[in-house]
C-alpha positions in Angstrom: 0.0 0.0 0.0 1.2 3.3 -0.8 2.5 5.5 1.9 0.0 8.7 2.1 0.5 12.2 0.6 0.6 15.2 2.9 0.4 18.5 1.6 1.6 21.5 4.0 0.4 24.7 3.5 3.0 27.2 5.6 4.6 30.2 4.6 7.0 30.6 7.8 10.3 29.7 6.2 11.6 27.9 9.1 8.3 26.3 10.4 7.7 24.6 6.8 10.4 22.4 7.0 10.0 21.3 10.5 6.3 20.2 10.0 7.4 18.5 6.7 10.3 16.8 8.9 7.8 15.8 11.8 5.5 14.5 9.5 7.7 12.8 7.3 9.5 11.0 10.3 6.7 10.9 13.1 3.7 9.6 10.8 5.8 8.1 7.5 3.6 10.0 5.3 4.8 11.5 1.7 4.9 15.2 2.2 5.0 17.9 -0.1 5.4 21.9 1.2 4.4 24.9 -0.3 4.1 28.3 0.6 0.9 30.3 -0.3 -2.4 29.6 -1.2 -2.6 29.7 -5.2 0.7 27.0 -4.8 -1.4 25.1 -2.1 -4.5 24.2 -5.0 -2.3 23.7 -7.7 -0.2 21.4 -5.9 -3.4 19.3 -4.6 -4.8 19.3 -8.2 -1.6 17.9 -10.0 -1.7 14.9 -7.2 -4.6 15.5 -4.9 -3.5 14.4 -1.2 -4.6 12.6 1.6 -4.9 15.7 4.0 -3.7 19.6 3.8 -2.4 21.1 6.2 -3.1 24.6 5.7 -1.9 27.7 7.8 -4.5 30.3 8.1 -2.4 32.9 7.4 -1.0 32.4 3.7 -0.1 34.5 1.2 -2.1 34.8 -2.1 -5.2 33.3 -0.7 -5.2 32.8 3.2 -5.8 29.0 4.1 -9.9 29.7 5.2 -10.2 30.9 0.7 -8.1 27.9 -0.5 -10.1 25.6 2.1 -13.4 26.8 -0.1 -12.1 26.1 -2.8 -11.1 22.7 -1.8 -14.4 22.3 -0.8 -16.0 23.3 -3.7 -13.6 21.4 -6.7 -15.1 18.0 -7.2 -11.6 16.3 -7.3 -10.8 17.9 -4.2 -13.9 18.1 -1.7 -12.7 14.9 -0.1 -9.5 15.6 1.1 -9.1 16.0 4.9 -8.0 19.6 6.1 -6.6 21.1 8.7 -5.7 24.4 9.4 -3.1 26.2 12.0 -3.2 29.5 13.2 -0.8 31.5 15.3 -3.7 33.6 16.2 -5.5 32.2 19.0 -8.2 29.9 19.0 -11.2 30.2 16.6 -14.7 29.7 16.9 -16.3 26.2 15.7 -18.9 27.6 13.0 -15.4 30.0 11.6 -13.7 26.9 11.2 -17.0 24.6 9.7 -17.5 27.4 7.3 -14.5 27.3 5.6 -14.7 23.4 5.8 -11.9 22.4 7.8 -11.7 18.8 9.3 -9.5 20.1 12.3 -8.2 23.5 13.2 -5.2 23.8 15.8 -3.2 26.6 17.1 0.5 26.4 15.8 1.5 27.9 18.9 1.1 24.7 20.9 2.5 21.2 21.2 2.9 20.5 17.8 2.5 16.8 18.9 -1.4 17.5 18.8 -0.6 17.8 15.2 0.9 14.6 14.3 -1.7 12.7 17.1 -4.3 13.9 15.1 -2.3 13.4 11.6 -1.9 9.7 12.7 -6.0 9.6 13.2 -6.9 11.4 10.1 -4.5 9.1 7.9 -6.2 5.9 9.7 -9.7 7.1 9.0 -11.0 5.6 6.6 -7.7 3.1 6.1 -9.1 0.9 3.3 -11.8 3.1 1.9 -11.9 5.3 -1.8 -12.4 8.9 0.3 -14.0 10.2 -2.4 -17.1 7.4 -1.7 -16.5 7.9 2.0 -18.2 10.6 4.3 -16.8 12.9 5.6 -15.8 13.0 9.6 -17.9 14.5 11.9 -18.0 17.5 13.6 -14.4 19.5 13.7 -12.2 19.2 15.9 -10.6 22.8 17.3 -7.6 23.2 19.9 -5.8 26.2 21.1 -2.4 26.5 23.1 -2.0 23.6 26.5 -2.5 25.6 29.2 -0.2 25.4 31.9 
């Protein structure tokens, strides 16, 4: 079976390669990085992924526009997303609008990230997504607090 495709979606220059790294080692996933949002759909259309990880903040398009569009392309609408913000936490019907599948605050343990990575990429493990339903509710976490 094919390992799974991860697309990240960050424009820090230094957090990029460290999810990609984390992802890449932690979960054994393909990954593939780019840096705004028009580079975010065009990468997903030439080899659609298993999830996006989008940061809320790109360039271009921020990640809540590109997650619409995901949402709306027919090849696309499937694909798990989840988005990361350095901006605090957002509310649950923000995040549902834009269609995200998760939403976490970059801020925090980034170990929340691969946990829910590793979920994400199990569900559904033998089924075509694009038959599948999608997962319910969305799943929203801000900063540990100490």
């Amino acid at each position: 079976m094919a390992r799974p495709l991860v697309l990240i979606a960050e424009d820090d220059p230094d957090l990029r390669p460290m999810l990609a790294e984390l992802v890449r080692l932690r979960i054994g996933a393909r990954v593939r990085t780019v840096d705004s949002g028009p580079a975010a759909l065009l990468s997903a259309r030439e080899e659609p992924p298993a999830v996006v990880v989008l940061d809320a903040g790109l360039s271009g398009l921020d990640g809540f526009e590109v997650a619409r569009r995901m949402r709306r392309d027919p090849e696309l609408r499937w694909t798990l997303l989840v988005g990361l913000s350095g901006a605090g936490r957002l509310s649950d019907e923000v995040v549902a609008a834009a269609g995200f599948d998760a939403f976490l605050d970059k801020r925090g343990d980034l170990r929340r990230l691969v946990d829910l990575l590793r979920h994400l990429l199990a569900w559904p493990e033998t089924a075509d997504l694009a038959q599948a339903t999608r997962p319910i509710g969305v799943v929203t976490a801000g900063p540990r607090s100490r």
